[in-house]
MIMI-843193 format. One record per residue: residue in one letter; y negated, z, x negated of N, C-alpha, C in turn. Coordinates in steps of 0.05 Angstrom, whole numbers, plus 5000, padded with zeros to 4 digits. Layout:
% MIMI-843193
AYZXYZXYZX ...
***
This chain:
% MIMI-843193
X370737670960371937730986374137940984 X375537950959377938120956377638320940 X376538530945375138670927377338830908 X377438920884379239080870378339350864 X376539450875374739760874375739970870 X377040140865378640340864379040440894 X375940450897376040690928377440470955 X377540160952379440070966382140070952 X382440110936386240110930386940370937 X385840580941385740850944386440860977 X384440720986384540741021387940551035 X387440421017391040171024393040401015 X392740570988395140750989395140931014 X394041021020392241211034393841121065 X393540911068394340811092397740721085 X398740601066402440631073402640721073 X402041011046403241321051403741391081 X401341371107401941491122403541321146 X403841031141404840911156408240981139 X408941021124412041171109412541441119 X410541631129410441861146411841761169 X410541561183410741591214413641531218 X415441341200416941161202419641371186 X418941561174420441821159421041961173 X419442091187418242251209420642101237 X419641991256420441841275423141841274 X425641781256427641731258429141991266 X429442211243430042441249429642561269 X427942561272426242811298427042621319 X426942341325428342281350431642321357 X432342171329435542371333436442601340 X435142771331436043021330435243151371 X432542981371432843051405434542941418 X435442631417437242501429440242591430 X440442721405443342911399443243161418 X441443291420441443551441440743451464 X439843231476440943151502443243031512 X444742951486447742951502448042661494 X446542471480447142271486448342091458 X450041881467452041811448451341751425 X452241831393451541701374450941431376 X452941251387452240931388449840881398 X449041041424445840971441443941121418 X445041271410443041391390441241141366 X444441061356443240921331441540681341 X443040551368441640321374439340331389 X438440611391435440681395433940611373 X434740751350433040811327433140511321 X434940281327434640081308431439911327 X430739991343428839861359426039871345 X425540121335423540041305422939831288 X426439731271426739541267426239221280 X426739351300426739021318423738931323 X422139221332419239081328417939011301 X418539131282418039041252418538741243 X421638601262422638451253420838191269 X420038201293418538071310416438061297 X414138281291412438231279411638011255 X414438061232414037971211414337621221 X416037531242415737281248412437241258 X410937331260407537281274405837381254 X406137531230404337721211403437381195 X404137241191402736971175400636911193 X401436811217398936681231397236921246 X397737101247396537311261394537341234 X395237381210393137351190391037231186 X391636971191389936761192387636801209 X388536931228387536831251385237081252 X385537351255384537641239383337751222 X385237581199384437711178385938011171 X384838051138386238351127385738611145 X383638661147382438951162382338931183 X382838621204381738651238385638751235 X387238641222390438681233391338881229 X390839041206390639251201389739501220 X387739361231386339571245388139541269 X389339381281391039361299393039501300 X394439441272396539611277395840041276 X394440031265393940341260393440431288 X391840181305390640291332393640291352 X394140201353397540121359399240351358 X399640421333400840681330399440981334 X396740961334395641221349395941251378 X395940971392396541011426398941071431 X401040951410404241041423404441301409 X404341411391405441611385406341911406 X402941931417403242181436404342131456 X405441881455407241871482409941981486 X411342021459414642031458414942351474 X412842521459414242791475413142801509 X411542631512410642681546412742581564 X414342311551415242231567418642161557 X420142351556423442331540425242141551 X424541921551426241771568427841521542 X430441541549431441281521431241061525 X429741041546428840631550426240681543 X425140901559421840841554422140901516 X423641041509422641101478423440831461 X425040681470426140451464423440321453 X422440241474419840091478417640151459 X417740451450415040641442416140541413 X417640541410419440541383418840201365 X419040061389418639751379415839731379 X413739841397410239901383409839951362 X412340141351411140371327411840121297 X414740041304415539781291413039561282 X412739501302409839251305407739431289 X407739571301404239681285404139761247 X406839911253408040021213407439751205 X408839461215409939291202407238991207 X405039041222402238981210400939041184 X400839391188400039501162400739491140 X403339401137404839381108404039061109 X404738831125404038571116400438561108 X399038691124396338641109395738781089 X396639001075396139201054397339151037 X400138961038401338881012400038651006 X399238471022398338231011395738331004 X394938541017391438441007391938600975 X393138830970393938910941394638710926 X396438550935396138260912395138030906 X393337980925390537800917389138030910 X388338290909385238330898386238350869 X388738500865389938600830389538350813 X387938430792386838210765389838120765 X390637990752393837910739394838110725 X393238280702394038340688394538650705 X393738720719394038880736396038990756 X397338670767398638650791400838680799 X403738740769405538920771404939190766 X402839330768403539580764401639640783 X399939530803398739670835401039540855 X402639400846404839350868407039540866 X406839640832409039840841408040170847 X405840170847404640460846405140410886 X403940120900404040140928407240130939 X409040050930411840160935412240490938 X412440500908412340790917411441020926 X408040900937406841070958408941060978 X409140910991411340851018413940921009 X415240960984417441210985416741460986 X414341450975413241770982412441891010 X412041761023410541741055413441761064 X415241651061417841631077419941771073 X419442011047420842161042419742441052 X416842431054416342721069416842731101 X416642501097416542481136419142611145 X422142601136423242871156422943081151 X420543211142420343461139418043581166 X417643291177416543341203418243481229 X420943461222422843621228421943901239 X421344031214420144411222418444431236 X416144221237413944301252415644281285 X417544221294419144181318418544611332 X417644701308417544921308415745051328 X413744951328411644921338411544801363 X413144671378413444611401413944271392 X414844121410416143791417413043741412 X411243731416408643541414407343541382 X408243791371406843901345407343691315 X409343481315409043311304408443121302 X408542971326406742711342403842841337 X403743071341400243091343399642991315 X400343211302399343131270399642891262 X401842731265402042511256399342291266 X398642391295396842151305394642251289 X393642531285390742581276390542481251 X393242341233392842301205392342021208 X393241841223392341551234389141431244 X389441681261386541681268384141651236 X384441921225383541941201383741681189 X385741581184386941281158385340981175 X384841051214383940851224380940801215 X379741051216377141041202375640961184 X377441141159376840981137377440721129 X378840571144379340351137377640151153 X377040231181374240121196371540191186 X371040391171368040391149368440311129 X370540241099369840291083371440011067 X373339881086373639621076373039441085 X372339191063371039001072372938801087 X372538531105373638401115373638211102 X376638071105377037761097379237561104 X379637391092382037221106383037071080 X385637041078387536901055386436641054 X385336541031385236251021387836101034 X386835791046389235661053390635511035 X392835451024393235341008394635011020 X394034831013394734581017396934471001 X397734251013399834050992402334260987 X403734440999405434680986408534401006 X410234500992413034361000413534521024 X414434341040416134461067417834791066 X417234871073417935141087421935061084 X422334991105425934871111427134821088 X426534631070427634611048428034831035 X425634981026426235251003427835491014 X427235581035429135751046432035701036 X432735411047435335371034436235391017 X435035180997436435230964435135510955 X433435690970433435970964435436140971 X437036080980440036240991441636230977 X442035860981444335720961444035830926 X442035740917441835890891441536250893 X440236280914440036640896441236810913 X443236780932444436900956444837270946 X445837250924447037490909444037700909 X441837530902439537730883438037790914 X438937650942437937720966439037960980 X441938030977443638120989442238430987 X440938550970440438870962438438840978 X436738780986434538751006435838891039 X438138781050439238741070440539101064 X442039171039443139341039441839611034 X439239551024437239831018436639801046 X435539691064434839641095437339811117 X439939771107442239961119441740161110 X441940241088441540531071439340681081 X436640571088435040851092434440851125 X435640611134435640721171438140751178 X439640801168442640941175441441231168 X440941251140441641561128439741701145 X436441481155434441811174434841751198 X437541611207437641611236439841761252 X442041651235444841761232445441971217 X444042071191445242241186444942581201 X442042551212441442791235443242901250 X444842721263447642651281449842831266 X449642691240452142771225452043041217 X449343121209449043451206449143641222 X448343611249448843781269451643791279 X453643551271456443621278458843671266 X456843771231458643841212457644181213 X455244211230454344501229452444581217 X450344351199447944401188445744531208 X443944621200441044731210439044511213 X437444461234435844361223434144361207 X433944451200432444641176433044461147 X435844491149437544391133438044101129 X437843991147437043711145434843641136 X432443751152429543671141429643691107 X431043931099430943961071432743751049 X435043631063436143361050435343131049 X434643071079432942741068432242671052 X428942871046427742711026429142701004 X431242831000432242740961433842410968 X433842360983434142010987431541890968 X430041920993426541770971426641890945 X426842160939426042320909427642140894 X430842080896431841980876430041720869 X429741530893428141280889426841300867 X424241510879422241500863422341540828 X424041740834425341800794426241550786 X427941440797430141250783428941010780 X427440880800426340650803425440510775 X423540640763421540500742424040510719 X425740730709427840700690429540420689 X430940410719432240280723431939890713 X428539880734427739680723427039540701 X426039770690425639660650428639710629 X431339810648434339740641435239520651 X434339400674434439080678432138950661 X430338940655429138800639431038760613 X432138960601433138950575436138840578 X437438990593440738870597441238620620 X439638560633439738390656439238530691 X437838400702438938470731441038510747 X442338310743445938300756447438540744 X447838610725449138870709447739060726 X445739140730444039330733444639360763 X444139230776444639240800448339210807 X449939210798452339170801453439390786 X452639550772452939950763451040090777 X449139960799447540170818449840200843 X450439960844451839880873454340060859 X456139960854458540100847458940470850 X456440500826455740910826455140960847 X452540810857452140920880453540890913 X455240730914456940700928459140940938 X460340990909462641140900461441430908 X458941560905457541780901456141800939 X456441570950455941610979458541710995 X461241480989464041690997464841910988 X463742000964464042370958461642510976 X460342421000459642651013460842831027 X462342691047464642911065465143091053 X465943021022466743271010466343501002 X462943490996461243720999461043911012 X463143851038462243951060460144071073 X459944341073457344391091455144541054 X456144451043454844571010451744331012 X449644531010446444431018446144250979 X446744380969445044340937447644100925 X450144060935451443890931451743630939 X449943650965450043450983447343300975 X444743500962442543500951442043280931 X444943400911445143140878445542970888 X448342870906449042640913446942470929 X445642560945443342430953441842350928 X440542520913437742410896439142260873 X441642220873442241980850443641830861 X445141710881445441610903443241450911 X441741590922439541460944437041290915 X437041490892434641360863436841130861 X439141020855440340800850440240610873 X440940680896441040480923437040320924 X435640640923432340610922431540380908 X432640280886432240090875432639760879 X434639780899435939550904434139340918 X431739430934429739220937428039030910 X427339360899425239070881427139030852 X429239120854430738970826431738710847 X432838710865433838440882431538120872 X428838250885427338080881426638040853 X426638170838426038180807428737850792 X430737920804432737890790431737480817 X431837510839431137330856429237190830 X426437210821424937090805426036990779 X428537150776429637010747431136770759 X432536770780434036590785431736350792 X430136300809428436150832427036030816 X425735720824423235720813420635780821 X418435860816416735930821415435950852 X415935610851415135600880416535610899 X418535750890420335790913420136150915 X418736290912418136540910417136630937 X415436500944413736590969416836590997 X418036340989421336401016422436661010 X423536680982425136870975424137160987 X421537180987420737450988419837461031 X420037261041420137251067423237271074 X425037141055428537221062428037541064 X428237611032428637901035426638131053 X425038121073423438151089425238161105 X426337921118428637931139431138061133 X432238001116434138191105433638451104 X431538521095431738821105431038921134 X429438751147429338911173432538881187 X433338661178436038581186437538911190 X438538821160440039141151437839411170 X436739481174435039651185435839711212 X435839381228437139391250439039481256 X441839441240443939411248445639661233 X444039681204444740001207445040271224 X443740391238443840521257445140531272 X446240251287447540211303450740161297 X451240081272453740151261454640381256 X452540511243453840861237453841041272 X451941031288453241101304455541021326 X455640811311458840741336461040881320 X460740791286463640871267463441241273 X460741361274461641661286462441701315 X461841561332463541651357466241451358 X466341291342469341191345471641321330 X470541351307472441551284471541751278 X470041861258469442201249466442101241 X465342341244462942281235462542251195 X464742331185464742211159465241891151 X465441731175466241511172462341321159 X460541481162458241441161458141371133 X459241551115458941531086460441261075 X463241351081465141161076464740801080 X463840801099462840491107460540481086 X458540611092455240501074457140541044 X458340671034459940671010460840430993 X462340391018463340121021462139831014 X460439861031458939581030457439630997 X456439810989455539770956457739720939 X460639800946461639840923462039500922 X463339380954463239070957461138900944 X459039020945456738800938457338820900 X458239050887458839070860461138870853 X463338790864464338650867463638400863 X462838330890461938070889460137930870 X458438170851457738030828459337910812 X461437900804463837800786463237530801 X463037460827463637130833461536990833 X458937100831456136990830455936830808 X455336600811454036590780451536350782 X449936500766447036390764446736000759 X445135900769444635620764442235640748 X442135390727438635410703436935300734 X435335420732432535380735432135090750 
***
């Protein structure tokens, strides 16, 4: 039923990559219109967090909606989902109606990722299944790092990126309605109450949850807010499109190093000198000022240290947990990040219209260097 074929692991990359487009894509390019209509960073950010909010809805219904579906009928939902809203944003500029379009696009991204990650880890042999989970991560940093470069095509007229973006969906809807097969998750019986593990999943691993919540602020602040922040320090757009992605690029570099330096020195170290550097290296932006290739480094080692903070969280979560308490942990940090996702956006644009728009750095700064911190008070329980 779960096939492991190449030409289906190919079609699941195939499909986050472009659901990391839309969701790359989408943030910027709506900011940057919402900023030339005049309208407040705070309404700004708490536009963009409406993405989030349908993502976050979803993930409460993606279990039984599974069940109920299956891999490829939900899947196919969400792709269909996101081809109908897309061409809507430039026909109709409105910040409630985009509100709305925004929490579709949420729902639909955040189908495709719950059925394409799980179905990647039931088909992967064992011996397989850390290294197609991490090749499918960083498709979706890759997808989410080109996507503000959807930016230039703005060049081309307000519709010229929504277009492309739908015709690449369309395309991803297809092959995924010919060429994979259908199925549904084995049920598993006799599993311990839900209520319980959540808890003592907090209580014991609260610390190895927290980077989930804070990579979730980090990359919907930086493609929502920082658009805002470039046009009122005097950047190009041009110039923006060309910084984002060294957010994802660092990810992608740093990621695999990082992890096999927590394998050897520990997780908590590792993640408590990401948080710290990269903390410290987010409040030296202001200072760059309007310098493109300075603002460039600090991003891609910055954003490769922060990039990490999901799956070393959960990595470090499995050292602490027991086993069967894995399946909560990884539904916490799910929420935790859409969490942080939410509420990102909407913090950085209030701290720019209440104080300077450098106050953007300084806060997200902040909260890493805190969470480095707070490692000193953590301390692990056996097993």
């Amino acid at each position: 039923m779960y096939s492991n074929q190449t030409s289906h692991f190919v079609i699941l990359i195939i499909a986050i990559i472009t659901a990391g487009l839309s969701q790359g894509m989408l943030l910027p390019v709506l900011a940057i219109f919402l900023e030339k209509m005049g309208v407040s960073s705070t309404v700004n950010g708490l536009n963009a967090a409406a993405l989030y909010v349908g993502s976050f809805a979803m993930t409460l219904a993606a279990e039984r909606l599974l069940g109920v579906l299956g891999f490829k009928k939900l899947m196919l939902c969400g792709l269909l989902l996101v081809v109908i809203t897309l061409p809507l944003f430039p026909l109709y500029p409105s910040i409630a109606f985009w509100f709305v379009l925004r929490m579709l696009v949420g729902i639909g991204d955040s189908a495709i990722h719950y059925s394409a990650q799980l179905w990647v880890l039931m088909a992967a042999p064992a011996e397989k299944r850390g290294r197609n989970l991490s090749i499918y991560g960083m498709s979706y940093g890759i997808g989410f790092s080109i996507g503000p470069l959807g930016i230039q095509l703005l060049d081309w007229g307000m519709m010229a990126p929504f277009l492309i973006m739908t015709l690449l969906f369309i395309i991803v809807t297809v092959l995924v309605w010919m060429k994979l097969p259908d199925g549904k998750p084995a049920k598993e019986e006799g599993s311990e109450p839900q209520k319980g593990r959540f808890g003592r999943s907090y209580r014991w691993a609260w610390y190895a949850l927290i980077p989930a919540l804070l990579y979730g602020y980090m990359e919907a602040a930086m493609n929502s807010n920082f658009p805002v922040y470039g046009l009122r320090i005097g950047l190009t757009t041009d110039a923006i499109a060309f910084l984002l992605p060294f957010i994802g690029i660092g990810g992608l570099v740093l990621q695999l190093p990082l992890g096999m330096l927590s394998d050897r020195f520990g997780r908590k170290k590792i993640l408590m000198l990401s948080g710290s550097i990269g903390g410290l290296l987010f409040v030296l932006v202001p200072l760059a000022g309007t310098n493109i290739w300075t603002m460039a480094a600090l991003f891609a080692v910055a954003g490769g240290l922060i990039g990490s903070f999901f799956s070393l969280g959960l990595a470090y979560a499995a050292d602490i947990l027991p086993k069967m308490y894995l399946p909560a942990a990884n539904v916490l940090a799910s929420f935790h990040f859409n969490f942080g996702s939410i509420v990102g956006p909407a913090v950085g644009g209030k701290g720019i219209e209440m104080g300077s728009a450098s106050s953007l750095f300084w806060v997200l700064g902040g909260c890493y260097i805190l969470f480095a911190a707070m490692g000193f008070v953590f301390r692990e329980k056996a097993k």
